[in-house]
N, C-alpha and C positions, 0 to 999 in steps of 0.2 A: 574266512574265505580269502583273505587278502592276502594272510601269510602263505595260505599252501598257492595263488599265483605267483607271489612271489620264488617262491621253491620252486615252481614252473620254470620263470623267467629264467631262473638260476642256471638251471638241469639244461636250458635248451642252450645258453651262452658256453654252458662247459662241452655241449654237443657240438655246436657252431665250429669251436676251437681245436677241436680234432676234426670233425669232416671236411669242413673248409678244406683245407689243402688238397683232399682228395677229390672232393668237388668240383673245384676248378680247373685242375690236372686235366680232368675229363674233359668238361666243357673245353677246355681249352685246346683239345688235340682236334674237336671239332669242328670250334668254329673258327681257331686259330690266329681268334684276338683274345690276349688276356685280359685287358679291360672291359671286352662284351662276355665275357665267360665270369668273373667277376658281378657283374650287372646282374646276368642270368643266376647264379647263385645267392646274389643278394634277393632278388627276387622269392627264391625259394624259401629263405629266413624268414621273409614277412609276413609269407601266408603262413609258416608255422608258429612262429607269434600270432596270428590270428586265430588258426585251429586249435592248435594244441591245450591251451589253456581249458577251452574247452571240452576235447574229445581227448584228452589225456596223450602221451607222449606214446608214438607207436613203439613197438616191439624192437623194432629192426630203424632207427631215426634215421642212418645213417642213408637206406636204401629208399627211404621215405622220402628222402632231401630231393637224391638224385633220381627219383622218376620225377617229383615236381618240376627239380631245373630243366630236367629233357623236355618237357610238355611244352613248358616257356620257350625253349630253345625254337622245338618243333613252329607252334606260334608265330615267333618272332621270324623266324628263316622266310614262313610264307607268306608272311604279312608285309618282306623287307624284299621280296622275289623282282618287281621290278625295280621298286625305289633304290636299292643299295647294290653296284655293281659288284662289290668285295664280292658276297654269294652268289653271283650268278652261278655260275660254275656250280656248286652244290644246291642249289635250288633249280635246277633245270628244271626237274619234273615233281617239282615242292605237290603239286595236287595232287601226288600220289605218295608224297612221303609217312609215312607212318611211324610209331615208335618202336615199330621191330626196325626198321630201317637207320634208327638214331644209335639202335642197340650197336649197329655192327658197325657203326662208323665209331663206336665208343669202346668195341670189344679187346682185350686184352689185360694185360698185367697192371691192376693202380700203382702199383711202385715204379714200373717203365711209366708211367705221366706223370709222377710227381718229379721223379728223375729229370724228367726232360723239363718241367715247371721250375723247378731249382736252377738249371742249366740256364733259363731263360730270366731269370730277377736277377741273377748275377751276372748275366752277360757284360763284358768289359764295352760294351757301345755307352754303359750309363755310366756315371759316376760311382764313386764311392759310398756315399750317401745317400744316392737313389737306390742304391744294391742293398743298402740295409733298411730302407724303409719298405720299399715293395716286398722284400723277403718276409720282412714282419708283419708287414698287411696279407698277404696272401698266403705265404706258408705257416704263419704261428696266429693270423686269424685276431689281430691286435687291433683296437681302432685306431684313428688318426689322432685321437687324445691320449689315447697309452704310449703311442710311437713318441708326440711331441712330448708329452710329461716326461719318459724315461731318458731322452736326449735335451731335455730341458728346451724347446722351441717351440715357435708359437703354434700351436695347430694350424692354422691359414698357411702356416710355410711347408709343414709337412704333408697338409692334404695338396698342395700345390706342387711340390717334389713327387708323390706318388703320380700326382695326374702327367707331368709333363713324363715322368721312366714310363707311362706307359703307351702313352704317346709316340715317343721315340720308339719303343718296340714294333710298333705297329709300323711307321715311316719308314724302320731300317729294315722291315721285313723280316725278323729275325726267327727263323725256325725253332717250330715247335719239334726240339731234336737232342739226341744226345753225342756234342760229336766226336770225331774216331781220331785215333795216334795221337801226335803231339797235341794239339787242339784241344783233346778230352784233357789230359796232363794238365794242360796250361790253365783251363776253365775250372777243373776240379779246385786246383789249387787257389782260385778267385773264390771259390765256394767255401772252399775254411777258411777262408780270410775274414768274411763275412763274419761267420759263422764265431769265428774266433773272438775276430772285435767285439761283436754284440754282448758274449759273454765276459769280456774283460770289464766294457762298459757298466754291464751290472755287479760286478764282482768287488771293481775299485773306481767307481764314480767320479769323473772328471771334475765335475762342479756341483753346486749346490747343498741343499741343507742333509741328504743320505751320503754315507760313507759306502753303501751297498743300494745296489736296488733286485730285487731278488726277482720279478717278473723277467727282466733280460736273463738273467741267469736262466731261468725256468725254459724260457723259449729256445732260448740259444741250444739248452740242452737237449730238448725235447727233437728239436732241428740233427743236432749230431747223432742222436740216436735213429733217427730216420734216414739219414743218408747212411750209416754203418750198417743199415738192415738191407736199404737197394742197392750197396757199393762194397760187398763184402769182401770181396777179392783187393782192397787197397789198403795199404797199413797206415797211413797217418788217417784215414777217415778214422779207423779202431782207437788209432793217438789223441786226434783229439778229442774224441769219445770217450777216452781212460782219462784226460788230464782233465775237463768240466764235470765229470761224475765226481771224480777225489778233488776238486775246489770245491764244489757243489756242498759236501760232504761238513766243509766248515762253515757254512754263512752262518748256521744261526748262534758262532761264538764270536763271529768276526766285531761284532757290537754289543754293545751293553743295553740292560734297561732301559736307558735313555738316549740312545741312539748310538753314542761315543764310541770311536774304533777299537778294538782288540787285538793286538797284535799277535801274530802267528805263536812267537813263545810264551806270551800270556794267557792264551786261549787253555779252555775247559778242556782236553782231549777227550773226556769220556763222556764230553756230551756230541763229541765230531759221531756223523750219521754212518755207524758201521752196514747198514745194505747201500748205501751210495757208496764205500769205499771196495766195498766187495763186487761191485757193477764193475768199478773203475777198474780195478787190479783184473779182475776178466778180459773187461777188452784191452789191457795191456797185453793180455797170454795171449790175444788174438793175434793180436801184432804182429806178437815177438813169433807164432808159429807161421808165420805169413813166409818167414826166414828172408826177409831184403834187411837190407842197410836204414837203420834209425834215422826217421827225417826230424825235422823239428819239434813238432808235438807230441808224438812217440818220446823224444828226449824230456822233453818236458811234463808227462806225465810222468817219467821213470821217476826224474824228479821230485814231484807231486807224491809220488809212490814212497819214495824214503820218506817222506814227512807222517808219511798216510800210517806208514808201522812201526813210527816211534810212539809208543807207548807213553813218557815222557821226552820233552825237551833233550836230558843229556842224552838220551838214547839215537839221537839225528844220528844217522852216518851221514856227516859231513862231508869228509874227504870224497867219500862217493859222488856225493851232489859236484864236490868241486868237479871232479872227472870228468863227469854228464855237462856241467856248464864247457866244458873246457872242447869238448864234443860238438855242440850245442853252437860254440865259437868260432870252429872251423869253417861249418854247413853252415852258419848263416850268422854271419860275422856282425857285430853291432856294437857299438857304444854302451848301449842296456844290457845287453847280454855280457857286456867284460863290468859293468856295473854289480852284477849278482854275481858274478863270479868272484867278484871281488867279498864281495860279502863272504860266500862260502868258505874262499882261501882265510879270511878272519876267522869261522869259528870253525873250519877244521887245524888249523895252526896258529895265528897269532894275529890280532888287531892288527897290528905294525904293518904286517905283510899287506893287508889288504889295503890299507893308508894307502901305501904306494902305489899301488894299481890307480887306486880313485886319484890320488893327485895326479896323474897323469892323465887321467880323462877329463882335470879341469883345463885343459886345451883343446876337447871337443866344442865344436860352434856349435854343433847340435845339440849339444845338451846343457846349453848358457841358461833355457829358461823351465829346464826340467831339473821339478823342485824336490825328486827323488836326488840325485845328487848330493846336495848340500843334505839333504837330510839323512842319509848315510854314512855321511862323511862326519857329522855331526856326534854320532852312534858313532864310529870307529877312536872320536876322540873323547868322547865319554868314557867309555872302556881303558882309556890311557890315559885318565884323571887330567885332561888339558881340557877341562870347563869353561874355560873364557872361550877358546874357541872356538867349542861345540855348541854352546849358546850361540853366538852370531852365527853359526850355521845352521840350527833351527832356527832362528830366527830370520833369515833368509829364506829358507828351504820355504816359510807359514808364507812370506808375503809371495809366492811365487805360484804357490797351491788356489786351485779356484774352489776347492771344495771348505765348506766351512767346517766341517766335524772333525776333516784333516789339519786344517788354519788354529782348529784349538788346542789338536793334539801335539803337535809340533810347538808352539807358544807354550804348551805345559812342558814339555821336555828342556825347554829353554830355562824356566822360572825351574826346575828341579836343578841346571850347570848353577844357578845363582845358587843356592842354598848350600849350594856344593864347596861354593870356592872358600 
């Protein structure tokens, strides 16, 4: 009895983590607070933790969820008619509201309210950090212990970041809306920012004892593939959509048995996930027939793309990648991006050449305490048998790194320039 609740438990958490978003969308275009729309949905979860175990998991969960929250909703409006001024206005005539009447205030496309829900966790009124916790609380349906575990922070600080972003939405009044000309432009592109970071954070972990954390991956993706289905007409939404399916595609080589990094030309290729690589290379063709000019992630999945249909290592078109970085440099010109470029120009032509690119970005201030640097610079002089100095540059690169599994990795490439010399 215990195991099949448990199985219950299970089924309704993996239910929660797709309807959620959809769920709240709604509520939200109604009541037009996201943290009472939230409430009102959390609502609905706990009577079906209470029924369901019970009376078994209905047919249709998702359409189950959302008549409970409307009831709640309905409830709540008339129970709050004179106490709470927010609803006056929509509660005028609460003694005769019904839930045909909730229907039509809810009617229309869930993808136009998740859109417009997306539009609003990212709004540039919050922080950076607020914009990726509320997105993961409310569109990937994460708790406040998966948010703090996966950014390594206390929970008390993250459920207190989620409470004040919504907060703030609510004070700044911020329309349940999706908006139009430059403004969309400008917000869309705060939305793969998001979207972006979350997934690099699970990809290549900042700090702590995982080199990968594959839940951020999972959501982040789960997230691009949802905006590329309500935003079809934009080619970097398909871009970064192509470049998280084809990273996606390596996580489970990127580490060893025992947690320890793998690096790109080390990794098993034929255990990389060929239907993730074939999602990915798809919505590149999306893209690429969209026919505009390659924005960032677009480029970067091309990127991602050459790595994706080398068979082995010597098989990289390199030179290509170098092209795409060089591309890539124009449109959004960076110290890290002339970083990998430098990389490329190494192994499509010559360590040497690339040497000199990086020596020239050790006059970057920006990049004094990023320990990708020294740790490539490390690798370009390994390759040209000067081990003394590519030790002290792993060995820098580890003390710079917050991540412990990268701290080891780095310190073993140091201890192989020793053996070497």
């Amino acid at each position: 009895m215990s195991s099949s609740i448990s199985d219950i438990g299970r089924a309704i958490d993996a239910i929660w983590r797709i309807e959620s978003p959809k769920l709240i969308a709604r509520l939200t275009r109604m009541v037009r607070d996201v943290g009472l729309a939230e409430d009102l949905a959390q609502d609905a979860l706990v009577i079906a933790l209470e029924r369901w175990p019970a009376s078994g998991i209905p047919d249709n969960p998702g359409a189950w969820l959302m008549t409970t929250a409307k009831r709640r909703a309905i409830d709540l409006l008339r129970r709050n008619k004179l106490r709470d001024r927010k609803y006056e206005e929509m509660t005028r005539s609460a003694e005769l509201y019904t839930e045909e009447d909730m229907d039509r205030h809810m009617d229309g496309e869930i993808g136009d309210d998740l859109l417009r829900l997306i539009f609003m966790t990212c709004h540039p009124v919050l922080s950076q950090e607020a914009r990726v916790a509320l997105t993961l609380r409310l569109l990937c349906g994460l708790t406040t212990d998966e948010i703090a575990r996966a950014f390594l922070a206390a929970e008390a600080t993250i459920a207190q970041r989620i409470v004040r972003a919504k907060r703030t939405l609510s004070a700044k009044k911020v329309p349940f809306e999706v908006p139009a000309g430059e403004e969309l432009k400008e917000r869309l592109a705060t939305i793969l920012e998001v979207i972006y970071l979350m997934f690099n954070e699970g990809y290549s972990a900042t700090a702590g004892e995982h080199w990968v954390r594959p839940l951020l991956c999972q959501e982040a993706l789960r997230l691009g593939r949802m905006l590329a289905e309500i935003v079809p007409a934009e080619p970097e939404v398909h871009g970064l959509a192509a470049l998280m399916e084809i990273q996606s595609s390596r996580l489970k080589t990127r580490v060893g048995a025992d947690g320890e990094p793998i690096l790109l030309m080390d990794q098993n290729r034929a255990k990389w996930d060929q239907l993730l690589i074939r999602r990915g290379l798809a919505a590149l063709h999306r893209c690429q027939q969209l026919g505009k000019p390659y924005g960032p992630y677009t480029l970067q999945a091309s990127i991602a793309a050459c790595h994706a249909k080398a068979v082995t290592p010597a098989d990289t078109d390199w030179i290509r990648i170098a092209a795409l970085y060089e591309s890539l440099s124009r449109i959004m010109p960076s110290p890290v991006v002339e970083l990998n470029r430098a990389v490329a120009i190494s192994m499509a032509f010559d360590p040497a050449y690339g040497l000199q690119i990086v020596d020239e970005l050790n006059q970057e201030a920006s990049l004094s305490a990023y320990h990708l640097l020294p740790s490539i610079r490390g690798d370009l002089l390994y390759k040209l048998n000067q081990f003394e100095e590519a030790r002290l540059e792993f060995e820098r690169a580890a003390s710079l790194t917050r991540n412990s599994r990268e701290r080891d990795l780095l310190l073993e490439r140091a201890s192989e320039c020793m053996n070497n010399k």
